[in-house]
Structure formats: C-alpha cells, structure tokens
LOZADO-583240 format. One record per residue (C-alpha): residue number from 1; residue in three letters; x negated, y, z negated. Coordinates in nm, 3 decimals. Each point is the difference from the previous one (the first is absolute). Layout:
(marza NUM 'ala' (X Y Z)) ...
// end
This chain:
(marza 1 'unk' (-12.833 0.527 9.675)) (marza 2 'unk' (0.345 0.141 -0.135)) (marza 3 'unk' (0.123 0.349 -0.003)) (marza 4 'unk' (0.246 0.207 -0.130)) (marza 5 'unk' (0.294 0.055 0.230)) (marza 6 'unk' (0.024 0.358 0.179)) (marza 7 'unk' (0.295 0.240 -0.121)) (marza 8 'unk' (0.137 -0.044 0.345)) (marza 9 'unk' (-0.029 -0.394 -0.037)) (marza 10 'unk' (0.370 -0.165 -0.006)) (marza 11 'unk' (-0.163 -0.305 -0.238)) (marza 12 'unk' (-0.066 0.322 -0.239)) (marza 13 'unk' (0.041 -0.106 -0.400)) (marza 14 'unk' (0.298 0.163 -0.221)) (marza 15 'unk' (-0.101 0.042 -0.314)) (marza 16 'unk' (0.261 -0.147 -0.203)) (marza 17 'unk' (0.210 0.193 -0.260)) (marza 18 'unk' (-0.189 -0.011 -0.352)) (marza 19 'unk' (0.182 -0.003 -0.334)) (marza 20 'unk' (0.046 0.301 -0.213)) (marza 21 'unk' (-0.323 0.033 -0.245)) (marza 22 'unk' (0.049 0.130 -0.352)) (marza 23 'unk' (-0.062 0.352 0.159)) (marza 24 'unk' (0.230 0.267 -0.191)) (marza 25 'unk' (0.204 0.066 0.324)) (marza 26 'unk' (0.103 -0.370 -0.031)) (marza 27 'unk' (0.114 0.042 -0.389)) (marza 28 'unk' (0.209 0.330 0.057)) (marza 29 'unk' (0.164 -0.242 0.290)) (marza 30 'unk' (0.076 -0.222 -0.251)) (marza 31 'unk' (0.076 0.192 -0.250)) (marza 32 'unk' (0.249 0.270 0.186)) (marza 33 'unk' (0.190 -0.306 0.090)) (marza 34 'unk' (0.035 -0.141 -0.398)) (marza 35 'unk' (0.103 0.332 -0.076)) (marza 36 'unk' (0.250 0.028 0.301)) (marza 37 'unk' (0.164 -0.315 -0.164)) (marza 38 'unk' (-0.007 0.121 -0.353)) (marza 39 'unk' (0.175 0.295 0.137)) (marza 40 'unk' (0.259 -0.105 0.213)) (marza 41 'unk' (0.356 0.030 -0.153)) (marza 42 'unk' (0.128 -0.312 -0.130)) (marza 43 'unk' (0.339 -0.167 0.156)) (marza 44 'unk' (0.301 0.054 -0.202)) (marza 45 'unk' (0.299 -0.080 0.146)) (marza 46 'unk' (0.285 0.282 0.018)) (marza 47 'unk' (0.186 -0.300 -0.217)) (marza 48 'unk' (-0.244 0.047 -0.304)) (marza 49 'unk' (-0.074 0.348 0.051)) (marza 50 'unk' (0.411 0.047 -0.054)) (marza 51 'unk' (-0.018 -0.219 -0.266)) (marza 52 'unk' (-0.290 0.131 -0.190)) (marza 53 'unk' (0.251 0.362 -0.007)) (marza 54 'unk' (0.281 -0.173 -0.112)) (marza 55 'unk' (-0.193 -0.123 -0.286)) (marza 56 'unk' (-0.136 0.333 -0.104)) (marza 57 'unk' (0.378 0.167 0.092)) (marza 58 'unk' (0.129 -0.278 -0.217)) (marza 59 'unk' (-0.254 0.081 -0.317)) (marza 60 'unk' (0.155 0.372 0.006)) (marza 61 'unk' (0.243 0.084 -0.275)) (marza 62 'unk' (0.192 0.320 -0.051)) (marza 63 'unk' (-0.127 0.146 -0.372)) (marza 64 'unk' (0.218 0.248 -0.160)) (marza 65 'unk' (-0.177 0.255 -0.227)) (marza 66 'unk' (0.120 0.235 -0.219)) (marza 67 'unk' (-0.268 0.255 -0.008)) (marza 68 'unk' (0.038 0.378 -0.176)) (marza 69 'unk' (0.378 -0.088 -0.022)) (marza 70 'unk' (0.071 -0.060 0.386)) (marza 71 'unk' (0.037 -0.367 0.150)) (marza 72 'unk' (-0.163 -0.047 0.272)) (marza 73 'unk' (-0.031 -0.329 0.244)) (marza 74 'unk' (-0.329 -0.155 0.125)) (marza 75 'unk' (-0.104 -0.280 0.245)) (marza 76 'unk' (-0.302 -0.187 -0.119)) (marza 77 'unk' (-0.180 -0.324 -0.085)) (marza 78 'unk' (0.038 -0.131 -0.347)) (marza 79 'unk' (-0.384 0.054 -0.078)) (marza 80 'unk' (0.078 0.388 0.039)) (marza 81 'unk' (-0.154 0.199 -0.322)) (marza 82 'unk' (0.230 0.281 -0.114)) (marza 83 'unk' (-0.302 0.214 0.033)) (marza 84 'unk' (0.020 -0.102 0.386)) (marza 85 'unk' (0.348 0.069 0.000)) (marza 86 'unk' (-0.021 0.333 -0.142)) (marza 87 'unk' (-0.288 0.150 0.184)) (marza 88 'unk' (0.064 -0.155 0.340)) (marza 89 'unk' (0.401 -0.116 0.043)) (marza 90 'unk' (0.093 0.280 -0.198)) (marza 91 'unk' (-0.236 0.276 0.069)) (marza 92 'unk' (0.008 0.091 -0.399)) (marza 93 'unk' (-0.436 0.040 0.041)) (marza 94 'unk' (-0.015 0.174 -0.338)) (marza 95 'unk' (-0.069 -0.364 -0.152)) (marza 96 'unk' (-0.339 -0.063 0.033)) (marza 97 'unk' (-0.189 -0.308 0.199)) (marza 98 'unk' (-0.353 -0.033 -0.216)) (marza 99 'unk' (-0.164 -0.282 -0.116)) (marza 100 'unk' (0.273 -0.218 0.134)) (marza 101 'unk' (-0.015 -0.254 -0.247)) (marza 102 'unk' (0.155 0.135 -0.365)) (marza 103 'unk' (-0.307 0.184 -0.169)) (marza 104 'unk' (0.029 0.337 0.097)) (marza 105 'unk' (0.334 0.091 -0.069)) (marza 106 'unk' (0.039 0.247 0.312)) (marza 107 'unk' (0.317 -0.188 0.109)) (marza 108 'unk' (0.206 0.030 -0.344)) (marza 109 'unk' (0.355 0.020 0.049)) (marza 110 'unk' (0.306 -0.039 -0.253)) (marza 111 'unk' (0.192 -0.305 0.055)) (marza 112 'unk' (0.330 -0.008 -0.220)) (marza 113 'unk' (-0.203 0.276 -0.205)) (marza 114 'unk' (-0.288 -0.187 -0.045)) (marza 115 'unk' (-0.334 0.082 0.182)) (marza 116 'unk' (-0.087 -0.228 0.226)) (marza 117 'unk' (-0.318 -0.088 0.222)) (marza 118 'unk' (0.176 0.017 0.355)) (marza 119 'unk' (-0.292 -0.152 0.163)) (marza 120 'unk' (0.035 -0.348 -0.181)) (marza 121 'unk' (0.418 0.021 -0.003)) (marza 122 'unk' (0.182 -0.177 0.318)) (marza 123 'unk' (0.250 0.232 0.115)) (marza 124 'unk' (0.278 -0.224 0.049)) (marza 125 'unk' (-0.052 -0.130 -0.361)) (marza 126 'unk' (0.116 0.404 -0.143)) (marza 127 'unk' (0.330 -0.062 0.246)) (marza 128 'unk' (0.331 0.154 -0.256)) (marza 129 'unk' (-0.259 0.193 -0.199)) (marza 130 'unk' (-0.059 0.401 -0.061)) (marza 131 'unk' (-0.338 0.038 0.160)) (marza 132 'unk' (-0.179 0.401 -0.106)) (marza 133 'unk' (-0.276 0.143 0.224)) (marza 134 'unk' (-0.171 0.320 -0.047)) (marza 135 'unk' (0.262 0.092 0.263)) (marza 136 'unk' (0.230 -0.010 -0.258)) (marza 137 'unk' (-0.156 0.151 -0.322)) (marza 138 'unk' (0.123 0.370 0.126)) (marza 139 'unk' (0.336 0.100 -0.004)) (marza 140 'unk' (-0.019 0.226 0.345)) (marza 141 'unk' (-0.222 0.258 -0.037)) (marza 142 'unk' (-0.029 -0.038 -0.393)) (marza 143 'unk' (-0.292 -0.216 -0.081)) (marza 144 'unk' (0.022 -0.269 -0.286)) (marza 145 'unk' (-0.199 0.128 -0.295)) (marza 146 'unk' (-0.273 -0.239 0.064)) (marza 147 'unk' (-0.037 0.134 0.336)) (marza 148 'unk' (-0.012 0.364 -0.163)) (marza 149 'unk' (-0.227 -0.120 -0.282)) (marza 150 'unk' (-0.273 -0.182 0.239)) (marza 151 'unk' (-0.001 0.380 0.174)) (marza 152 'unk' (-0.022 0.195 -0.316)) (marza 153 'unk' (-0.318 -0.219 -0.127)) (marza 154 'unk' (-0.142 -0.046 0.366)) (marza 155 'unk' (0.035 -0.356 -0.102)) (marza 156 'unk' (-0.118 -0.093 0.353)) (marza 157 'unk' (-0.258 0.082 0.269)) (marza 158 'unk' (0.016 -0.217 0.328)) (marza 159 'unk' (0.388 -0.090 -0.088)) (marza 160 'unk' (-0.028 -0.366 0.136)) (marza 161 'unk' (0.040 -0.123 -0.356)) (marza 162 'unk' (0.237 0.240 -0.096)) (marza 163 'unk' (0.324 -0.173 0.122)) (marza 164 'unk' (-0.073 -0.300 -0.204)) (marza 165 'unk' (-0.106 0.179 -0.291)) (marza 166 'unk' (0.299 0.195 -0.031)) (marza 167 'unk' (0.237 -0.286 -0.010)) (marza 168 'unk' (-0.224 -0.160 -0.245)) (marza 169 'unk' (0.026 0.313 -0.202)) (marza 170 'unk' (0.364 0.028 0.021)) (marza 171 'unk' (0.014 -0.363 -0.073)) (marza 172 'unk' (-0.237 -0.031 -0.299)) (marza 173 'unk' (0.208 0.315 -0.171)) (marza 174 'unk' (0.311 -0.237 0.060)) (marza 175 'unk' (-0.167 -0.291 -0.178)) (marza 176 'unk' (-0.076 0.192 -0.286)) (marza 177 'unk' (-0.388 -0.078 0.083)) (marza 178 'unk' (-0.074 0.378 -0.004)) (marza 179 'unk' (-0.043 0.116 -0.373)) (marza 180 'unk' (-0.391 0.056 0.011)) (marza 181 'unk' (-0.259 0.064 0.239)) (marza 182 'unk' (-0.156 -0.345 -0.086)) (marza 183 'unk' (0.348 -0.166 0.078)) (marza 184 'unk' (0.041 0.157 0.309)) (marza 185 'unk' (-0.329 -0.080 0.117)) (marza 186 'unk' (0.070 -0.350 -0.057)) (marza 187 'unk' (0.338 -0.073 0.123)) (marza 188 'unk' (-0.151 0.222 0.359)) (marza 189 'unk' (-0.314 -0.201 0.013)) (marza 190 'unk' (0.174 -0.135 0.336)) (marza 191 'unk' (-0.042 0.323 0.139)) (marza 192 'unk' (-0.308 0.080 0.133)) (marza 193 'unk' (-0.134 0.346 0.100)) (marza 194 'unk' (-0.320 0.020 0.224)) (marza 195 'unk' (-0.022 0.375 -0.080)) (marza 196 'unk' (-0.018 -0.083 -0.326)) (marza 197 'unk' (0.292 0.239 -0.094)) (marza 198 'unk' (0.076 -0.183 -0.348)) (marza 199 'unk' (-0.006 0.234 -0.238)) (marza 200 'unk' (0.248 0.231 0.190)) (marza 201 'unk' (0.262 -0.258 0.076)) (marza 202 'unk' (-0.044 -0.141 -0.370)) (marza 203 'unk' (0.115 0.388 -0.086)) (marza 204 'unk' (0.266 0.008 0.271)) (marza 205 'unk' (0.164 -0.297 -0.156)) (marza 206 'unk' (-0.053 0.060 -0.336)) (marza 207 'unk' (0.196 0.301 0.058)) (marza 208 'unk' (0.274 -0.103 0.155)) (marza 209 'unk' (0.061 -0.272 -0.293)) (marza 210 'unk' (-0.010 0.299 -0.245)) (marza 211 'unk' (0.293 0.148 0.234)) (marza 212 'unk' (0.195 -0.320 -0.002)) (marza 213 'unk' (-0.076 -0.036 -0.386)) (marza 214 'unk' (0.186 0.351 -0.075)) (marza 215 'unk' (0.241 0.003 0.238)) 
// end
C-alpha cells in the first residue's frame, strides 16, 4: 500500500511553480509594467533635439512696431497676434485678452487710425504702421477726453471692457459714426459690456462728439 513521503524524506515532491491566475495582484503586475513603458522617455538623439531648436530659432523674426509713437523691436513667430505682442512682448496690458476670437471688442486698438481687433491682427503684418493703445490716448497726466468723459458718466463698472470701448469711442467720433445715440449704438455693437454699462458710455461718447463738433 503507498504512502505519502515524510517531510524529512529526500524522494519528497516540489510542487512545481503555477502560473499567475487572473487574481488582481497579477493585473496591477501587468499593468504597472504597460504603464512603465508608456512612460518612459522616448530616445531622441542630441542630433534631432539640436535640430528641432534650430527650426524653432530659425521660425523667429525680429517685428518692428511702432506703438504710441515709439519703435520698438520684438522677437517672435510669424503667427504672433498684435494683441500677444502688446500684452506680453511689450508689457502694454491695458489692451484687453477676452473672448479671444473678434466678438467682444476688449482688444480694440487703432492701427493707422483705424480701430482694429488686435486679437485677430498678426503683429508682423502692422510692421511700418502707427499702432495707438490706451497707453497712448493720454498726453502725460492729461487724459484724452474720452478717458475724462467715460469718468464723468461712470460709463464703466468692472473696467475690463473699458479699454476697448474707449478706442472704439474715440474711433467711431473719428468716423463720423457718432451723430445719434442710435448711430453710436450701432457702429459700437462690437463692444460688449457685461455690466451692462450702455447707456452711460452711449452718453460719454455722445458727448465727446458734441465737443469735437464745436470745437
């Protein structure tokens, strides 16, 4: 009759090694090792690497703006927006980032006296022309009258809008689009105010076109 073998017995049976089961230590194996690979940095050569920045070096161009009647130099990609340019090569913040994509009018500058949406304008493309912020409305400490209008009318209430609207203001006055309160509110439609402060820059403007009309 067999029998098992003692513990002691040299003939003794080792169990042989068993296959991982489906057991959730056995997937986190699996899986920490999957994600180690996703993970691990991928081999570029110091070749590419230095070639990859001598593309990017190579896409730089030097753009000369004339902004508030000083010329200044910039380094930056051709797909630069002015507004970009303005707010973060030139440190000129009082033009407005908003909507970002030309329906909020925040970002209205004058380009060759015209107002222009800053945000949808490539910087290098205003290179030779006379470029206005709301930097430049004031001359020193005397604000434009538009700037002393919007004050006198509280034509504003969280002031994000306010740059924008201004040189809209100024703008539509220069047009000739400010010779009723339903012509102004057309021709600064662009302009939104989340305040809702239309009446009182409608009344700022107006204002300021009567000045310019008798003077």
């Amino acid at each position: 009759m067999s029998t098992f073998p003692s513990p002691d017995s040299p003939d003794e049976i080792q169990p042989e090694p068993q296959p991982e089961d489906g057991t959730r230590r056995s997937f986190m194996k699996q899986a920490g090792g999957i994600l180690g690979l996703a993970l691990a940095p991928p081999l570029v050569s110091q070749a590419e690497r230095l070639t990859a920045f001598s593309k990017t070096v190579e896409g730089v161009s030097a753009i000369k703006l004339n902004v508030n009647g000083t010329v200044r130099t910039i380094h930056a990609e051709p797909r630069v927006t002015l507004l970009d340019a303005l707010r973060e090569r030139l440190d000129l913040t009082g033009t407005k980032k908003g909507c970002d994509h030309g329906q909020c009018g925040a970002c209205t500058v004058h380009v060759e006296g015209r107002r222009t949406l800053s945000c949808l304008t490539l910087a290098i493309m205003t290179q030779g022309k006379e470029i206005t912020t709301i930097e430049g409305l004031a001359q020193g400490e005397q604000l434009h009258p538009m700037q002393q209008a919007f004050i006198k009318h509280d034509g504003f209430q969280c002031g994000y809008c306010t740059p924008g609207q201004i040189m809209s203001g100024v703008a539509c006055i220069r047009e000739g689009k400010a010779g009723s309160d339903a012509q102004v509110r057309e021709y600064m439609s662009g302009n939104l105010c989340r305040c809702g402060a239309y009446p009182n820059i409608v009344a700022a403007v107006r204002e300021v076109a009567g000045q310019s009309a008798n003077g």
